[in-house]
VEXDREN-2710 file (C-alpha; in Angstrom, 1 decimal):
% VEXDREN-2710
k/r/px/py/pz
1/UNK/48.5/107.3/-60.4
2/UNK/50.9/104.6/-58.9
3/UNK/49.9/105.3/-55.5
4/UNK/46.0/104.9/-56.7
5/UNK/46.6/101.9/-58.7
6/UNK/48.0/100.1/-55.4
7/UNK/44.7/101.1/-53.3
8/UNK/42.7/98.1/-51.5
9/UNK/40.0/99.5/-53.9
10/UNK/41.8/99.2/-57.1
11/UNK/42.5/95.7/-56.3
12/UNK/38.2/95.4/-55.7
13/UNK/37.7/97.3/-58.7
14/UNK/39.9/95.0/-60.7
15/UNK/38.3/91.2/-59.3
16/UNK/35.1/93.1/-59.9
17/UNK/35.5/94.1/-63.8
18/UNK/36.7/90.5/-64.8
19/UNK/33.3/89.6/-63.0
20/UNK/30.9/92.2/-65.4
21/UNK/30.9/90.6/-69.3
22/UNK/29.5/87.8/-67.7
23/UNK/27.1/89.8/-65.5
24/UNK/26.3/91.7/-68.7
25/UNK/25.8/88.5/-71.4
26/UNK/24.0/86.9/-68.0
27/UNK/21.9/89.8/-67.3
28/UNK/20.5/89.9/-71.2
29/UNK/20.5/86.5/-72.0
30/UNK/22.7/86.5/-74.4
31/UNK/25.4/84.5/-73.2
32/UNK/23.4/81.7/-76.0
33/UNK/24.7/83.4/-78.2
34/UNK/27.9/83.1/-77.5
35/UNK/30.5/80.4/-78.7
36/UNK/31.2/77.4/-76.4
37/UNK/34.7/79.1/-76.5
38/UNK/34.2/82.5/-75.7
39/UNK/31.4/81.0/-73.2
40/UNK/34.3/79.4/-70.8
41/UNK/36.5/82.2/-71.4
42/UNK/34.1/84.4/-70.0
43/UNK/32.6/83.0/-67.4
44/UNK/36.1/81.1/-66.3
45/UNK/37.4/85.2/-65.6
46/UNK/33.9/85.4/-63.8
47/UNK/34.7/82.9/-61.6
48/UNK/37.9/84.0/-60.8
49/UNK/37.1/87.8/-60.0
50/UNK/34.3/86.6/-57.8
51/UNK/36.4/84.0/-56.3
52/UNK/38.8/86.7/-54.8
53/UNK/35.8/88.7/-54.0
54/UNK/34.7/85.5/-51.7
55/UNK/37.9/85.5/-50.3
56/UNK/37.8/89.0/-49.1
57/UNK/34.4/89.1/-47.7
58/UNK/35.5/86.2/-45.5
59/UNK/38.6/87.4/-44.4
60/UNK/36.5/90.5/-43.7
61/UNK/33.7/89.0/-41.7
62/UNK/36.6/87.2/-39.5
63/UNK/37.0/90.4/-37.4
64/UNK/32.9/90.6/-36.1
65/UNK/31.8/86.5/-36.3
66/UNK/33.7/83.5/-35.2
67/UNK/36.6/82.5/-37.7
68/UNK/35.3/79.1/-38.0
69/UNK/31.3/80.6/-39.0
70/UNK/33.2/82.9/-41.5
71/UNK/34.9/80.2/-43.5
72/UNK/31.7/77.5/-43.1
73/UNK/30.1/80.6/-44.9
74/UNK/32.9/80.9/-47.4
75/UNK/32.7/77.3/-48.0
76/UNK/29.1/76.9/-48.5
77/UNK/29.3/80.0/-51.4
78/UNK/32.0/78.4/-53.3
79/UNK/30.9/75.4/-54.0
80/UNK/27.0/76.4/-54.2
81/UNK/27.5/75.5/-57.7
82/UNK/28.4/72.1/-57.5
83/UNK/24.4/71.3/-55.0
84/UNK/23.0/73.3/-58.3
85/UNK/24.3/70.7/-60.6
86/UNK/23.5/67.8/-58.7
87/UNK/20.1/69.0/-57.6
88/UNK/19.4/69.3/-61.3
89/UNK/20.2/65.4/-62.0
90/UNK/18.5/64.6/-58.7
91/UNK/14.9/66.6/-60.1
92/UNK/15.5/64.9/-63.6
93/UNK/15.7/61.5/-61.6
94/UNK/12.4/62.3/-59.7
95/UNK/10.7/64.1/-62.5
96/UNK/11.2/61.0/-64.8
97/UNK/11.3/58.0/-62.6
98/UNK/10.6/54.9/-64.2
99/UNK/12.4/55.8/-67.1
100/UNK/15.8/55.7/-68.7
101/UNK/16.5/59.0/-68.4
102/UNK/15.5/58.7/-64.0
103/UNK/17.5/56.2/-64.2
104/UNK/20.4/57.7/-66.2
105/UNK/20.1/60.8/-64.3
106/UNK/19.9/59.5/-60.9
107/UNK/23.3/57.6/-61.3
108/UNK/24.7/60.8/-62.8
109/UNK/23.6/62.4/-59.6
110/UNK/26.1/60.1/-57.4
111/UNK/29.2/60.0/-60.2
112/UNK/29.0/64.1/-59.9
113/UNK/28.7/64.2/-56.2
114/UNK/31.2/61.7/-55.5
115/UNK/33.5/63.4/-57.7
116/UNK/33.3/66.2/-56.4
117/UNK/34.5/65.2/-53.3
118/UNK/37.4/62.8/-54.5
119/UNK/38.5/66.0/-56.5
120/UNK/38.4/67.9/-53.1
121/UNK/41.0/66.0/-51.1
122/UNK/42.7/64.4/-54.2
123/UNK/43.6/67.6/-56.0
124/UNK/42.9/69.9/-53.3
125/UNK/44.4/68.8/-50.0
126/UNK/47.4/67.5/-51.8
127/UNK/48.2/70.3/-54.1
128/UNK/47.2/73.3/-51.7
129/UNK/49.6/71.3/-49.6
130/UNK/52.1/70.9/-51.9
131/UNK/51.8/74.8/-52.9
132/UNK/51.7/75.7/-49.1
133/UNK/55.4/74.2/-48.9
134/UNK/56.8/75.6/-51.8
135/UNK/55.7/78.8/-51.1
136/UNK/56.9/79.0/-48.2
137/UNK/60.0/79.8/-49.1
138/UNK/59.0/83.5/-50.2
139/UNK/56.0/83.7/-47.7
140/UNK/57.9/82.5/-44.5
141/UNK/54.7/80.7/-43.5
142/UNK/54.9/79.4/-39.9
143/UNK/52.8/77.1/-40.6
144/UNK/55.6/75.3/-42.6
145/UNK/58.1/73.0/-40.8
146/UNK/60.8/71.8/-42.3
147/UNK/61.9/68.1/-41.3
148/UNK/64.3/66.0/-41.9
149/UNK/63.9/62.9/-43.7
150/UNK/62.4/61.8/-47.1
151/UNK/59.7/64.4/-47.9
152/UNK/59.2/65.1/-44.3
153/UNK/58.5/68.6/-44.7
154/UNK/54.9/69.3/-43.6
155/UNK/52.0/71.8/-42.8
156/UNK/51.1/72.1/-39.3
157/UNK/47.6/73.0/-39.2
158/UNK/45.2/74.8/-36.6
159/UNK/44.3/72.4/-33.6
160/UNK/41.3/74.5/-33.9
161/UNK/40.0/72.5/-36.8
162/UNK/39.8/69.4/-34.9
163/UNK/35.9/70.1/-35.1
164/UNK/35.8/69.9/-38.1
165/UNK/37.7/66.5/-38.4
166/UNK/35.6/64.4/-35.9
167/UNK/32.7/66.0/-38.3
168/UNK/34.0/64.6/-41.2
169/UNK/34.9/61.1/-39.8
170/UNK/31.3/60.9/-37.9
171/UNK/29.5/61.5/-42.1
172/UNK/32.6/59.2/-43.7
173/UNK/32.0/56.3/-40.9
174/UNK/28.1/56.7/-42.3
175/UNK/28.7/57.4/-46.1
176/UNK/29.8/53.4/-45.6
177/UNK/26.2/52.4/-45.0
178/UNK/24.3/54.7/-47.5
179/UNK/24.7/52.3/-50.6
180/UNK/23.4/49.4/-47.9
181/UNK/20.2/50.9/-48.1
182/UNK/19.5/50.9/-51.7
183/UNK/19.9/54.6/-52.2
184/UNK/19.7/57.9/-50.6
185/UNK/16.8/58.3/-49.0
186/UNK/15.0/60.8/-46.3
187/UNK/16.7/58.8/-42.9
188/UNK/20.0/59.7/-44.6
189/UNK/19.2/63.6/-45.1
190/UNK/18.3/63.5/-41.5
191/UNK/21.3/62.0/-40.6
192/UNK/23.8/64.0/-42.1
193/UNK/22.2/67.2/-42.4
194/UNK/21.4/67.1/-39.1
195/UNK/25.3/66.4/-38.6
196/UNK/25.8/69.7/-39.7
197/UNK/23.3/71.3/-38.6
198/UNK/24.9/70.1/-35.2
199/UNK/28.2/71.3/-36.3
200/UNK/27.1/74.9/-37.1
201/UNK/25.1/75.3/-34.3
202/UNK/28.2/74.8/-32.3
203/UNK/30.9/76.9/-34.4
204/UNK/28.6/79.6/-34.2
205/UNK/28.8/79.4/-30.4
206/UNK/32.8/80.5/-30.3
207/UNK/34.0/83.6/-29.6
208/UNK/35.6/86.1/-32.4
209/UNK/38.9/85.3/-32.1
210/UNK/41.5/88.2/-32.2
211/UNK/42.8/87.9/-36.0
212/UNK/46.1/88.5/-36.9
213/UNK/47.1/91.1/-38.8
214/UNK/45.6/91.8/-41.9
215/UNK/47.1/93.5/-45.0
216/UNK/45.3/94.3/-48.4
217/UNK/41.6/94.5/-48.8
218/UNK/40.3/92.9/-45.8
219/UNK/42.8/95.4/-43.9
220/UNK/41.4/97.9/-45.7
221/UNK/37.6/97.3/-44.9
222/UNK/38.6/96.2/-40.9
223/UNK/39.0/100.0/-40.7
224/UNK/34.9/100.9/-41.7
225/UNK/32.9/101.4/-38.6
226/UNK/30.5/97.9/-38.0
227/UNK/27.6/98.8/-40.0
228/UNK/29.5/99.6/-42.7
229/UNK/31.8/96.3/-42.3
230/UNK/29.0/93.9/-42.3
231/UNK/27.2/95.9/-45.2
232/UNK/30.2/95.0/-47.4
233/UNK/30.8/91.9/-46.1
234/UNK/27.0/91.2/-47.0
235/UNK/27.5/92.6/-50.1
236/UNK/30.7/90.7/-51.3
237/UNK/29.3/87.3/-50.2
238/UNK/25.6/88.2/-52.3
239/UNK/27.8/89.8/-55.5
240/UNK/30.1/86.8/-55.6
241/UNK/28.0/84.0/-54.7
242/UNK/25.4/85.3/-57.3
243/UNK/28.1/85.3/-59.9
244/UNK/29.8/82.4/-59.3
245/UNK/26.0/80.7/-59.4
246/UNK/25.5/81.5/-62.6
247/UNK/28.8/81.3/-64.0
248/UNK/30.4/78.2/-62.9
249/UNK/27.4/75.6/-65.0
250/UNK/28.1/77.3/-68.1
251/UNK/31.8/77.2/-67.3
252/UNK/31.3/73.4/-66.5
253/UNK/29.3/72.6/-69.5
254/UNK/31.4/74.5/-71.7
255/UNK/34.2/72.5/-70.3
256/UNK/32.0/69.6/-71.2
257/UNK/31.7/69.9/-74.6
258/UNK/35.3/71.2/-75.5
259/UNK/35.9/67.6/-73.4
260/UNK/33.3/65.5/-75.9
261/UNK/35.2/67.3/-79.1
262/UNK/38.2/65.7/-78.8
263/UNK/36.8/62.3/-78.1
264/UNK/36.1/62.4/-73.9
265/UNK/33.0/60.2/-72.5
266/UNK/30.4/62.3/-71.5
267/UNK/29.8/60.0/-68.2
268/UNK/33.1/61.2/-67.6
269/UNK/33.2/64.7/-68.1
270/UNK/30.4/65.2/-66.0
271/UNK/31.9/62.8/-63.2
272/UNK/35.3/64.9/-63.6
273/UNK/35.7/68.0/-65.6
274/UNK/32.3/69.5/-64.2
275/UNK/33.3/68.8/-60.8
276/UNK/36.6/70.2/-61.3
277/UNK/34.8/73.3/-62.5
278/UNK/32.8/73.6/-60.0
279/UNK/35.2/73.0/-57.5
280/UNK/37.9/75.7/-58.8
281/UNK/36.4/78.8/-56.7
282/UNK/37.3/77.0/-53.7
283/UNK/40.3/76.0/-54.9
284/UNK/41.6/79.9/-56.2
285/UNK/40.2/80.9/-52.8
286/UNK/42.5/78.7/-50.7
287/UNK/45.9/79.0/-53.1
288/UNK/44.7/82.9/-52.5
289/UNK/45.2/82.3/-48.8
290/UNK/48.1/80.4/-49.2
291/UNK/49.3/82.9/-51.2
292/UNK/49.3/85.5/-48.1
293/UNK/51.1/82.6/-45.8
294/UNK/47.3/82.0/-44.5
295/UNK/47.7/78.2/-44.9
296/UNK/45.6/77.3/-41.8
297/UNK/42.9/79.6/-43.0
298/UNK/42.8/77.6/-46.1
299/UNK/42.7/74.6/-44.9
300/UNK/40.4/75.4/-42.8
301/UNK/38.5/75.7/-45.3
302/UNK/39.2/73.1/-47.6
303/UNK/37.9/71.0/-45.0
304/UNK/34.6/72.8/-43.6
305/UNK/34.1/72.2/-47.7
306/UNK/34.5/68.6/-47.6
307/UNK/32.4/68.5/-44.7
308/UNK/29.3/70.8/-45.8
309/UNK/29.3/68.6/-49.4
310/UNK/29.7/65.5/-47.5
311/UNK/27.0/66.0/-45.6
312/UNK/24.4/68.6/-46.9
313/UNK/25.3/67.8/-50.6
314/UNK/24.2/64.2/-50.1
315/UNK/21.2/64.9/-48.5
316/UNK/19.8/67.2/-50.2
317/UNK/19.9/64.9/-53.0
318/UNK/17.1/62.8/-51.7
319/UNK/15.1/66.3/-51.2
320/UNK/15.0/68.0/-54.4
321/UNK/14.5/64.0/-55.6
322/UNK/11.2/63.8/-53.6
323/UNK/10.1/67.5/-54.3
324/UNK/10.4/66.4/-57.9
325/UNK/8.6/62.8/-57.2
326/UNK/6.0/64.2/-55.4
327/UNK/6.4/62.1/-52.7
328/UNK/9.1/60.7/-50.8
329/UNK/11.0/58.6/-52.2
330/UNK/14.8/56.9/-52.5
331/UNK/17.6/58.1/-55.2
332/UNK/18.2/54.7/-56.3
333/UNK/21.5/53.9/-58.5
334/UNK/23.3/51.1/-59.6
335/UNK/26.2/48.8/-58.0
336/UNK/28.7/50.9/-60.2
337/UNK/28.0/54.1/-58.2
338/UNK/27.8/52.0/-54.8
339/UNK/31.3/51.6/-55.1
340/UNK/31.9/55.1/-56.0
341/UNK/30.1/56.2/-53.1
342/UNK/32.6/53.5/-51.2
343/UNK/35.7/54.4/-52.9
344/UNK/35.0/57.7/-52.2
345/UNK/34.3/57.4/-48.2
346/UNK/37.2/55.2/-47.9
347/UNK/39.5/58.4/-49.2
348/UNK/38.0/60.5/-47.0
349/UNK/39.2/58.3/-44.1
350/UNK/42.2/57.8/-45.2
351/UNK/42.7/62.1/-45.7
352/UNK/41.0/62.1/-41.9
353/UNK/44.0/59.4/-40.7
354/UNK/46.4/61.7/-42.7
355/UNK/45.0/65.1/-40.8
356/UNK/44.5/63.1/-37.6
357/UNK/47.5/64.0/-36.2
358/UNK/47.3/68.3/-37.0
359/UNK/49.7/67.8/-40.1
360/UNK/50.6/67.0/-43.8
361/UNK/53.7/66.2/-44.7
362/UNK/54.9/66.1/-48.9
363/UNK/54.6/62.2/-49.1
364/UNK/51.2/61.8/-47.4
365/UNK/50.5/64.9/-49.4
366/UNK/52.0/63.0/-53.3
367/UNK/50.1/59.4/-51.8
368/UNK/46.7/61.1/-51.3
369/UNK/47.6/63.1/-55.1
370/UNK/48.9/60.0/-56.6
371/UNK/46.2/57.3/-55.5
372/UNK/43.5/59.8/-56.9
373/UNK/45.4/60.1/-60.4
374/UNK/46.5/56.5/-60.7
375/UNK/42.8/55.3/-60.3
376/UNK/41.3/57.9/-62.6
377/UNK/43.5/57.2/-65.1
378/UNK/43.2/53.4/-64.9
379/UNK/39.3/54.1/-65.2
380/UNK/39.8/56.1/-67.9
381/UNK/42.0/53.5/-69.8
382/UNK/39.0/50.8/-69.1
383/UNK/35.8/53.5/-70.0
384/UNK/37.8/54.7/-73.4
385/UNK/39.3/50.6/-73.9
386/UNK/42.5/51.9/-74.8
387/UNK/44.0/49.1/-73.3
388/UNK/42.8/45.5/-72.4
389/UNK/42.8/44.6/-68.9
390/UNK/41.6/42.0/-66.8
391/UNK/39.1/44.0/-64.8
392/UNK/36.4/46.3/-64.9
393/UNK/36.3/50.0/-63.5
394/UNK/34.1/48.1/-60.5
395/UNK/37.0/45.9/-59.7
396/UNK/39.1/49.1/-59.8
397/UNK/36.8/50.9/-57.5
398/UNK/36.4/48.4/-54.9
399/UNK/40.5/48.0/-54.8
400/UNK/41.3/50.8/-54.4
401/UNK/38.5/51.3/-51.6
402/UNK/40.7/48.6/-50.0
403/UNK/43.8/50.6/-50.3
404/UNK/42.5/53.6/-49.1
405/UNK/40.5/51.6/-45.9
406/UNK/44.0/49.6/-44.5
407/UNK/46.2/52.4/-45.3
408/UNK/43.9/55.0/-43.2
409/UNK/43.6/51.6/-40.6
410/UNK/47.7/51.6/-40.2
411/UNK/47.6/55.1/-39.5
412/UNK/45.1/55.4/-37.3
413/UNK/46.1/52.3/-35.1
414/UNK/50.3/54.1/-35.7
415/UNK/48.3/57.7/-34.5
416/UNK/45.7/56.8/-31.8
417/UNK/46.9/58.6/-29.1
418/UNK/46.7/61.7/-31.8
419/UNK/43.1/60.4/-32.1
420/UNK/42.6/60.5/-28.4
421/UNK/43.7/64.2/-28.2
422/UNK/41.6/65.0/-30.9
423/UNK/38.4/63.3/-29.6
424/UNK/39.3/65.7/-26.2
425/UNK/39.3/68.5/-28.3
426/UNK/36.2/68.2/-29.6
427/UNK/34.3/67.3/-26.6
428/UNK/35.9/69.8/-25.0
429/UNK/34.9/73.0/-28.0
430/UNK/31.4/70.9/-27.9
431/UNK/30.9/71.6/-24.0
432/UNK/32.2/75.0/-24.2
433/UNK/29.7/75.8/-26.8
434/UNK/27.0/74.3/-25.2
435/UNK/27.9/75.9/-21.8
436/UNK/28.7/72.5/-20.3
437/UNK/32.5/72.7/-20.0
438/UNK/34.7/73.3/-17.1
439/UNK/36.0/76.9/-17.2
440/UNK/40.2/76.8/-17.3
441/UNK/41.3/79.6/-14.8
442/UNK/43.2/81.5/-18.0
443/UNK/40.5/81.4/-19.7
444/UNK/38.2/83.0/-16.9
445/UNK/38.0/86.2/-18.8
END
């Protein structure tokens, strides 16, 4: 029985059974039935089976499609939940413009999305980072270097990824100019979908890279002949993605009202808690990886997330807004959500100046962990007026915008010949993909 319990299938069998009350309240619609309570209990352990079932499908797929593909895949499945919820306030907006609730709704729209991604790098570069580097010290990662000097010790990441980064700073550079134009509109879809459309088409271009050794589940299912790997890797991304789909809004909303009980805005539970939520698969995915000393997996993806919801995320929006309009039209909101949208572009650069260089060390990790907290916490002081201060949450916003824009500035101008190699990098996957680049002789085969 031992021996059995400890099978790569037991483990499958185990993710898979948290997964099934919610499948079964789901399936018979009687999950309304249900206490808000038992609600997030439920779905929460939903989430979490299907979230290691994500992970295993991707880790899978690594051995028949390029590593990069695989995690793009595993990054758009994890947070499909969070375009479900903002595609719902962006059809409200359309289906009611001219009114309050367009209004309300299309600002909601932005405050969710740029959550979202603030909670990404704020919470989730800085802690997986901070996780990475304390467990290294049972996992051995190599990934892990230990420096001298005030909390100097860092994650080296994949130089592979540098992609990935010039992706993300070509839709943060633009994210800039989005609120310029009154809204989001159809130029801006164009824009950054096509960015990663671009991106994609190139990934998908690499070669599958030899993978090192795998132990567990996905070592388990490398050892099916092809048809059968590809079925179960098919199979895993449909189950989980399905059940993390419909689990994660009623984990959210839950969330939501458990927040409103005890006294929380609801402007800022859906700007926060929600996206938190919604976020949390990606997040047990990658402190999964971690776990394994596969740090550069995870932040791999951790950052093909940032850049799909950066880019397809946002314009989207403007989509499902004209579907529901009937016409084209702009996602219009108000100055307040402007300066979210700036605040939030300016962290993004100033995680890109961080990552510019292949690394994260503890104290670029606690400033990007600590500038997120402060200002959320200062916001929520000013939203809840616990305390009297001498400025609004839009002064707030557009300071720390500031901070985030001349610290990312000092380390770009400290780390541009990092910047150069990087911009080589990427010209240089780009033309190999595109079967423009110069052949290296040790690379001939």
């Amino acid at each position: 029985m031992p021996s059995l319990l400890r099978h790569p299938l037991a483990a499958v069998g185990g993710a898979s059974l948290m997964t099934f009350p919610w499948l079964l309240f789901w399936a018979t619609g009687s999950a309304e039935s249900l206490s808000t309570l038992t609600v997030v209990a439920v779905s929460g352990f939903a989430v979490l089976g299907s979230s290691f079932l994500l992970a295993w499908g991707a880790e899978t797929a690594e051995k028949d499609v390029p590593r990069a593909f695989a995690i793009a895949v595993l990054a758009v499945l994890a947070v499909a939940p969070e375009y479900a919820v903002d595609a719902l306030y962006a059809w409200t907006a359309g289906a009611n413009f001219g009114t309050p609730r367009g209004t309300e709704a299309a600002n909601l729209a932005v405050a969710n999305m740029t959550g979202a991604n603030r909670i990404l790098i704020g919470l989730g570069w800085s802690g997986i980072a901070l996780f990475t580097i304390y467990r290294a010290k049972q996992t051995h990662d190599p990934a892990v270097q230990r420096r001298s000097g005030f909390l100097a010790d860092a994650v080296r990441l994949d130089r592979d990824i540098a992609l990935e980064i010039a992706f993300l700073l070509a839709a943060t550079a633009y994210a800039f100019f989005v609120p310029l134009s009154g809204g989001i509109g159809m130029f801006d879809t164009l824009v950054l979908v096509g960015l990663y459309v671009l991106y994609i088409s190139i990934i998908i271009q690499g070669d599958v890279e030899e993978i090192e050794e795998q132990v567990g589940v996905p070592a388990y299912f490398h050892g099916y002949p092809r048809p059968a790997r590809v079925a179960v890797v098919l199979f895993l991304f449909a189950y989980s993605g399905t059940m993390i789909y419909t689990a994660v809004h009623p984990f959210a909303h839950g969330l939501e009202v458990l927040g409103e009980s005890i006294g929380v805005p609801p402007f800022f539970m859906i700007q926060w808690i929600a996206p938190l939520a919604s976020e949390s698969p990606e997040l047990i995915v990658v402190a999964y990886l971690v776990n394994k000393a596969r740090s550069t997996a995870g932040f791999n993806a951790l950052i093909s997330s940032k850049l799909n919801q950066w880019t397809l995320l946002i314009g989207t929006l403007a989509v499902v807004y004209s579907i529901a309009l009937g016409q084209i039209g702009t996602l219009q909101f108000d100055s307040k959500q402007s300066a979210e949208i700036w605040i939030t572009a300016a962290q993004s650069f100033f995680a890109i100046a961080v990552l510019v260089n292949f690394s994260i060390s503890i104290r670029e990790a606690v400033a990007l962990l600590v500038l997120f907290v402060s200002q959320v916490f200062i916001e929520f002081l000013i939203v809840r007026e616990l305390v009297v201060l001498p400025f609004t949450a839009y002064d707030v916003l557009i300071g720390y915008t500031v901070v985030y824009i001349v610290l990312g500035l000092v380390m770009f101008i400290q780390r541009r010949e990092d910047f150069r190699k990087l911009v080589g990098l990427t010209a240089t996957t780009a033309q190999d993909a595109m079967g423009t680049g110069t052949t290296q002789p040790e690379r001939a085969d």
